[in-house]
C-alpha positions in Angstrom: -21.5 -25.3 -24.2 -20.6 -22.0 -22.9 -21.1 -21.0 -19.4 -23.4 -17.7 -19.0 -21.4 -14.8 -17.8 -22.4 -13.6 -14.3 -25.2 -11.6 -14.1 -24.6 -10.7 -10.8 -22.1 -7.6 -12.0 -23.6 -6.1 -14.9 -21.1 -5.6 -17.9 -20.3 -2.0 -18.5 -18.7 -1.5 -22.5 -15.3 0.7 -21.5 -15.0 3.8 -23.9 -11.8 3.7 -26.0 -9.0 6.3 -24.4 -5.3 6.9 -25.0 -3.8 4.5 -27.4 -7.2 3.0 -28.2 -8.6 6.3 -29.8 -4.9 6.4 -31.5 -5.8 3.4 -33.1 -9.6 3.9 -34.1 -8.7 7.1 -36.5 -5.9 4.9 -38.1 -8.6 2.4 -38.7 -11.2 4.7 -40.0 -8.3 6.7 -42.3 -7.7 3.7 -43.9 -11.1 2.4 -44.3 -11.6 5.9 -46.1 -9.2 5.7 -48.3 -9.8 1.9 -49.6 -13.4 2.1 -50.2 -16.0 -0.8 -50.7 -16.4 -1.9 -54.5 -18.7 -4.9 -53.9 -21.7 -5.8 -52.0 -19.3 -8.8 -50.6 -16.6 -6.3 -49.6 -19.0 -3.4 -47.9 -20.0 -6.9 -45.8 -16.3 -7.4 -44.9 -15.9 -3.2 -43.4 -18.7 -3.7 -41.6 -17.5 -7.0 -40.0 -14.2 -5.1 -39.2 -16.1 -1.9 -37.9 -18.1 -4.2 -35.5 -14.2 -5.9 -34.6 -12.7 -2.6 -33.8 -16.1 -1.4 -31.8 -15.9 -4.3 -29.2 -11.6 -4.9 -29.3 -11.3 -2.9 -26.0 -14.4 -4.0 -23.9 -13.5 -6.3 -21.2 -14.4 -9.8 -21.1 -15.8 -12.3 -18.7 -16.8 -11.0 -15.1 -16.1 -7.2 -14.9 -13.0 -6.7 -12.9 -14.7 -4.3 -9.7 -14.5 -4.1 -5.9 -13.0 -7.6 -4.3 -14.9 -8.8 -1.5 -13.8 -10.0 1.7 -12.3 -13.6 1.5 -10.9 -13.4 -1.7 -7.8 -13.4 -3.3 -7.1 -12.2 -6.4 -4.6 -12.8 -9.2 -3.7 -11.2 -12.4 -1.2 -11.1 -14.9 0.2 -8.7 -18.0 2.5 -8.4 -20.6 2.7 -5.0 -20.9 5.9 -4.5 -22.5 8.8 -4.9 -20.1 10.0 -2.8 -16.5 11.7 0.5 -17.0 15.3 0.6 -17.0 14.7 4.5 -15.4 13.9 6.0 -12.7 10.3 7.8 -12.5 8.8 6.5 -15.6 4.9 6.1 -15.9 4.9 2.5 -16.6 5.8 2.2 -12.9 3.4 4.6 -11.2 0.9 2.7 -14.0 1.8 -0.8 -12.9 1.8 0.2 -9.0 -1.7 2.7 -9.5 -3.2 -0.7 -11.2 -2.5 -3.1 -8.5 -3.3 -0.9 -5.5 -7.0 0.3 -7.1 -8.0 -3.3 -8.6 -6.5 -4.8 -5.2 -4.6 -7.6 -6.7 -2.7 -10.0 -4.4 -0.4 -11.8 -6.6 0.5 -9.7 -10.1 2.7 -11.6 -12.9 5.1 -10.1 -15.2 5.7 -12.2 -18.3 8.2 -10.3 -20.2 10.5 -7.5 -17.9 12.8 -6.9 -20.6 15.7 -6.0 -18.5 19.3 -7.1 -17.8 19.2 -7.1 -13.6 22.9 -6.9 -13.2 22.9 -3.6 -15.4 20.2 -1.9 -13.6 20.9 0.3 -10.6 20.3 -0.6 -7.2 17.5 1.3 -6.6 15.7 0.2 -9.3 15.6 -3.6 -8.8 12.1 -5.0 -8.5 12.0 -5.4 -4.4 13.5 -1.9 -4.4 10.9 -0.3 -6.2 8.4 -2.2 -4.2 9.3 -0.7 -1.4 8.6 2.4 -2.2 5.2 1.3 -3.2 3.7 -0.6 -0.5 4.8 -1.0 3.2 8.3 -3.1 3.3 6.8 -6.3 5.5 3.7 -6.6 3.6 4.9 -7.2 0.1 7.5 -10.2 -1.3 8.8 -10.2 -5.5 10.5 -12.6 -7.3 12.7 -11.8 -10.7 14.5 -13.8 -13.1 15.9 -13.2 -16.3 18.7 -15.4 -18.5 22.0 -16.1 -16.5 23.6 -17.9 -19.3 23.8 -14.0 -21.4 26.0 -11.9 -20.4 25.0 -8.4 -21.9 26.6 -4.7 -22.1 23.3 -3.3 -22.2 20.2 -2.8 -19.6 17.9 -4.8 -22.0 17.6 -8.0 -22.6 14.6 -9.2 -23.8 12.2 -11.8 -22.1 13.0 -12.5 -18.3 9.6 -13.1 -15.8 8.9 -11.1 -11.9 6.1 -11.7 -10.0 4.7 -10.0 -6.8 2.9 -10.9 -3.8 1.4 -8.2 -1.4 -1.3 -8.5 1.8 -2.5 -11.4 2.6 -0.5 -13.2 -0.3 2.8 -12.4 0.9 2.0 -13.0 4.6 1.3 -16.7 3.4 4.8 -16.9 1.2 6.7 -20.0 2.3 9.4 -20.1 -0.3 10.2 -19.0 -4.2 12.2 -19.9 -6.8 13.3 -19.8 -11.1 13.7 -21.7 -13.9 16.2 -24.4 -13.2 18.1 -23.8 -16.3 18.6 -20.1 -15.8 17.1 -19.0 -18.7 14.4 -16.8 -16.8 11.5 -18.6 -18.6 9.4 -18.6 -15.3 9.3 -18.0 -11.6 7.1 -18.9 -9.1 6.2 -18.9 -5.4 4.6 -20.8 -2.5 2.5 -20.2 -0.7 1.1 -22.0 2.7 -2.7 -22.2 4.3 -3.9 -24.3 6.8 -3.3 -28.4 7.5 -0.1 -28.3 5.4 -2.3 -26.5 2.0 0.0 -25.0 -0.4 -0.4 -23.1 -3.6 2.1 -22.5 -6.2 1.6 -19.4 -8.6 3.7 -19.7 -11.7 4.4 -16.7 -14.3 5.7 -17.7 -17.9 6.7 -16.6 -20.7 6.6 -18.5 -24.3 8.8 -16.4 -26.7 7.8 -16.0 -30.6 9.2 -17.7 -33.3 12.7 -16.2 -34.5 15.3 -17.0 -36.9 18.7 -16.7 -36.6 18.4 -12.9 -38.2 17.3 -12.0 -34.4 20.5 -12.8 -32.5 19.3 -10.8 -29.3 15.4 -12.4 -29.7 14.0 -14.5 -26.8 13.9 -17.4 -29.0 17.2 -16.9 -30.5 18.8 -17.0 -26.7 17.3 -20.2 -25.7 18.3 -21.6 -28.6 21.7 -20.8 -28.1 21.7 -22.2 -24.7 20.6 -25.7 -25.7 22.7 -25.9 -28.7 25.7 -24.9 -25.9 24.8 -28.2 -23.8 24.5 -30.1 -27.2 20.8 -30.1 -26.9 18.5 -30.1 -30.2 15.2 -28.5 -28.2 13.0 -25.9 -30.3 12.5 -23.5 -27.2 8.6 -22.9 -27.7 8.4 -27.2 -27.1 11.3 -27.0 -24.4 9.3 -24.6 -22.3 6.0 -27.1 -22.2 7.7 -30.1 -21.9 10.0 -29.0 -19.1 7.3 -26.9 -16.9 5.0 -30.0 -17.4 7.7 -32.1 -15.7 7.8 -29.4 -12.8 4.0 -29.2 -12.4 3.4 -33.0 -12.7 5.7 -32.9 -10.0 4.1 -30.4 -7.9 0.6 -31.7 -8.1 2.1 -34.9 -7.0 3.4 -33.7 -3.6 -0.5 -32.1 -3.2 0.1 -28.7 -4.0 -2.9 -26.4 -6.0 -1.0 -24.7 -9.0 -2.3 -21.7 -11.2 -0.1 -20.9 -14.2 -0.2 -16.9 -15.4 1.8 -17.6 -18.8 1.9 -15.4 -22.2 2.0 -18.7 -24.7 2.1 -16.3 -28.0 -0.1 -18.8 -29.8 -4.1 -19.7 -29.8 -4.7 -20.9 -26.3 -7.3 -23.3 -27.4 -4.6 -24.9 -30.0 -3.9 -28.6 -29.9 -0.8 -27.6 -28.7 -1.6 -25.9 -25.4 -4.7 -28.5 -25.3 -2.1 -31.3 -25.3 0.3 -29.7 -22.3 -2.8 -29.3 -20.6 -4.1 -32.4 -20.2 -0.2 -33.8 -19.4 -0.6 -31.3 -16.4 -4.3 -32.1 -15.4 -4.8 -28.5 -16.1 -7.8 -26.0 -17.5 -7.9 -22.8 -18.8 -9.8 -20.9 -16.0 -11.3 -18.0 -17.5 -12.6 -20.3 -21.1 -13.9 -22.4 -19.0 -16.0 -19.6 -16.9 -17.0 -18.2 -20.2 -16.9 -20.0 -23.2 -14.0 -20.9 -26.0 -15.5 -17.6 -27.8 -13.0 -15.2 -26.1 -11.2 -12.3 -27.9 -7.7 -11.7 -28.8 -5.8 -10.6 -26.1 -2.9 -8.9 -28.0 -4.0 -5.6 -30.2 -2.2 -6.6 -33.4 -3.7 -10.8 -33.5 -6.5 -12.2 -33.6 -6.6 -14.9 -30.7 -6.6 -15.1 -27.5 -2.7 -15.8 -26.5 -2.4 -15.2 -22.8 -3.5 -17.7 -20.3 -4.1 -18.5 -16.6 -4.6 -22.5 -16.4 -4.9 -24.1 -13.0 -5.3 -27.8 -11.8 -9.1 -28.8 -11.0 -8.3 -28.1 -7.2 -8.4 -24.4 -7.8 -12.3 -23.3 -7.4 -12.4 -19.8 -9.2 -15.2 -17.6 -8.6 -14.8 -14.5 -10.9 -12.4 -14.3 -13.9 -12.2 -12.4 -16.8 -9.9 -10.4 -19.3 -9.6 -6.1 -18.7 -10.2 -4.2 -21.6 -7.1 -3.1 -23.6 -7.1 0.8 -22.0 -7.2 -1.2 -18.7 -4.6 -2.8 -16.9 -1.1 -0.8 -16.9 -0.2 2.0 -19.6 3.2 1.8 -20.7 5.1 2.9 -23.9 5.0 -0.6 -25.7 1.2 -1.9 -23.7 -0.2 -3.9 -26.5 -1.4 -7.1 -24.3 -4.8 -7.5 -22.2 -4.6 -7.8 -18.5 -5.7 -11.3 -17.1 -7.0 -12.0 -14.2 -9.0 -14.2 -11.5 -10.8 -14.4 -8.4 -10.2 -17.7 -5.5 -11.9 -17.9 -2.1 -9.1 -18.4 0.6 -10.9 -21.2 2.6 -11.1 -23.0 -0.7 -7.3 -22.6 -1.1 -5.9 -22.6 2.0 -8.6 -24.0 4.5 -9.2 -20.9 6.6 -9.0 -17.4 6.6 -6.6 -15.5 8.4 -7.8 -13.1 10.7 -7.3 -9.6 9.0 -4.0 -7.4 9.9 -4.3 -4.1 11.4 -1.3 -2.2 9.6 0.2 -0.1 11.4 0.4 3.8 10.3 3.6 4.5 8.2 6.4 6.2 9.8 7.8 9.2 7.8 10.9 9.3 9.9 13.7 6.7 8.7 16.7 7.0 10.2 18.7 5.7 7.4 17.8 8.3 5.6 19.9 11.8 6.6 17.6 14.2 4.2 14.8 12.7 6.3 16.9 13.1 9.8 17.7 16.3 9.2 14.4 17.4 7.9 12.6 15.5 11.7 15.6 17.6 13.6 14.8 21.3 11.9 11.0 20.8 13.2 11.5 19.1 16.4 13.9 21.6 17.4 11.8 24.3 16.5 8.8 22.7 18.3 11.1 23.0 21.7 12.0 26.3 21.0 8.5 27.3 20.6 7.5 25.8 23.6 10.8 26.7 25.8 11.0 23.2 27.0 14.7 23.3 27.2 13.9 26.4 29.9 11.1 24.4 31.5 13.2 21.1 31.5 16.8 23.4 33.3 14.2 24.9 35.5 12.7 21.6 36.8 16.0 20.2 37.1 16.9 23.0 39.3 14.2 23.0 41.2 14.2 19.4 41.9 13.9 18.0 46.0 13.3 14.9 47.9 10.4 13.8 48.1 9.4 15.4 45.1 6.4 17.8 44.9 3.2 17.6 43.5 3.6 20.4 41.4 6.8 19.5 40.2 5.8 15.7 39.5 2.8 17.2 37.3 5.3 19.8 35.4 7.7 16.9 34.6 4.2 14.9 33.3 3.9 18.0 31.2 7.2 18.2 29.4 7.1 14.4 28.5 3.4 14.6 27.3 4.8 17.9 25.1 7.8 16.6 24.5 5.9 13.2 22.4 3.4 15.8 20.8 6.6 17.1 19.3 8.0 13.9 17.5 4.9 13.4 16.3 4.5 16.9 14.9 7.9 16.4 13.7 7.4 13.3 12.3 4.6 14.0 10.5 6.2 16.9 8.3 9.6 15.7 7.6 8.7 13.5 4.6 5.6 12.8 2.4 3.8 9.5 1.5 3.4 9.2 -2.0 0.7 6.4 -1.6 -1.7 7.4 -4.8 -4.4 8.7 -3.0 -4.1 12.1 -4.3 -3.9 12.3 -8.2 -0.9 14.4 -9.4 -2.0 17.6 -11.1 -2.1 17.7 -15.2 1.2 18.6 -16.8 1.6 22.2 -18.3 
């Protein structure tokens, strides 16, 4: 029977925005246009006009404020990483992790060839733009065994941890055959209590009319080592092997995986009970769930987890939730864990330090600091004052000269800070851009 949803956040239907409203006046044109000739086939519009109404609500727990003690997971196909700089999938995907404060954020399909993409555009790269450097940790994989003259190469998995998730990081790692089908990473709590996040990705169905497809490459790769594995079987058997594994030596494990096929198949029901697994957010709130991609009709994304793994709040964000990009056509997922359950305590919150604007590997920056530091000591003739206390200087030294030279350093540090404050900007999100003319 189904679980009731929590009635402790009331549910709040999102309005459709952006591609959603794109997609309403396609509907409606072409409900126009066809027309009802029956009593049978009016029945049928109506049923699809109620289907179209509710695709982009949330469901589950509504996705809010995270309390204190929490972490908090999520994961999203939303259509691959950009292979450019300053493209609003990125400012999307960092705006929706900072506001819904996720700790760990999966990435089931990047869609890029690593080696072909600039340096400072790789994942921990861009990262560190985003969030303070010590406070954040990624892991990327895509397939090894490909070489490729282009920046895309389709499929390929990243995952981030940030905050108290990445302060717990104890080691991370890929797909052992190098095909970028997953990553994951460890993390430690108290008494020796380890977690191990997994993001996957399940490619389609292809033929061999799709020689670049996910499928297609995989396919290639076992048929290399003489192997006659169908990929979308490969992936299950061999991550069940891995988790079987991992649940052995006493770890929890949540897995974040796009399957592309009906998560409550007897397909995915049969890898999950191999793996002692469940699907946390079905079993929260009932096998009645929505689809999850805009153009099916199931629900095809997942976050299982071994019976260890207590969740508190889970649900799916409404399609114009989650992270806007040019080819967004999947739900976000996500979940809610209390730390003590996971890792036995709580660690005792980090006071983060305020970000410095100077870096001295940067010259544009140096040279900005120098230009206003200099013309803070011009302003304040502390090279005069500093020539004039040298000058003056005697043995013992004087009261009034000891309280001068207290002066100049006390001046002097309100000038590096004055400096340091206006020689480069903090694009953190906290102030919206303005609209684009």
């Amino acid at each position: 029977m189904a679980k009731p949803r929590d009635l402790a956040v009331p549910r709040q239907p999102a309005r459709p925005a952006g591609q959603a409203v794109v997609f309403l006046e396609e509907h409606e044109q072409l409900r126009r246009h066809s027309g009802s000739s029956s009593n049978s086939a009016a029945s049928q519009d109506s049923a699809n006009d109620n289907e179209v109404e509710d695709w982009w609500e949330p469901f589950g727990d509504l996705l809010g404020g995270k309390e204190e003690g929490i972490l908090r997971g999520g994961v999203q196909n939303f259509g691959g990483l950009a292979s450019k700089s300053n493209q609003p999938e990125d400012e999307s995907l960092r705006r929706w992790i900072t506001e819904q404060h996720f700790d760990i954020y999966g990435i089931p399909e990047t869609d890029l060839y690593w080696p072909k993409i600039q340096q400072k555009l790789q994942l921990q790269e861009r990262v560190r733009e985003w969030w303070e450097t010590d406070t954040t940790h990624t892991v990327r994989a895509y397939n090894q065994n490909q070489q490729c003259t282009s920046k895309t190469q389709w499929g390929g998995t990243a995952q981030i941890s940030r905050g108290q998730a990445a302060f717990r990081v104890m080691a991370s790692g890929r797909d052992p055959t190098r095909l970028g089908r997953w990553v994951w990473t460890q993390y430690r709590g108290k008494g020796n209590r380890r977690l191990r996040v997994i993001t996957a990705y399940r490619p389609c169905q292809k033929t061999a009319s799709s020689p670049f497809a996910t499928w297609t490459q995989q396919r290639t790769h076992f048929q290399s080592k003489n192997q006659d594995r169908e990929p979308r079987k490969a992936i299950f058997d061999d991550l069940a092997g891995e988790i079987n594994r991992w649940v052995a030596d006493g770890e929890h494990v949540v897995l974040m995986m796009d399957c592309n096929e009906d998560v409550r198949s007897n397909t995915i029901t049969t890898f999950l009970n191999e793996c002692g697994m469940r699907d946390i957010v079905l079993e929260r709130h009932g096998n009645e769930a929505p689809r999850t991609h805009k153009r099916g009709s199931h629900p095809i994304d997942a976050i299982f987890a071994t019976h260890s793994v207590q969740c508190v709040r889970a649900g799916y964000a409404g399609f114009d939730g989650g992270v806007q990009a040019k080819r967004s056509d999947h739900r976000c997922l996500w979940f809610d864990v209390t730390i003590n359950s996971i890792f036995g305590h709580e660690m005792p919150p980090t006071n983060k330090p305020q970000a410095r604007r100077l870096k001295c590997n940067d010259p544009r920056v140096v040279k900005c600091f120098n230009q206003y530091y200099f013309e803070f000591l011009r302003k304040h003739k502390l090279h005069e004052r500093a020539f004039a206390l040298e000058a003056a200087l005697c043995y013992p030294l004087r009261s009034r000269l000891q309280r001068e030279a207290e002066k100049l350093v006390t001046k002097k540090m309100e000038g590096i800070l004055w400096a340091d404050k206006r020689c480069r900007k903090l694009r953190m999100g906290g102030i919206p851009y303005s609209k684009r003319f």
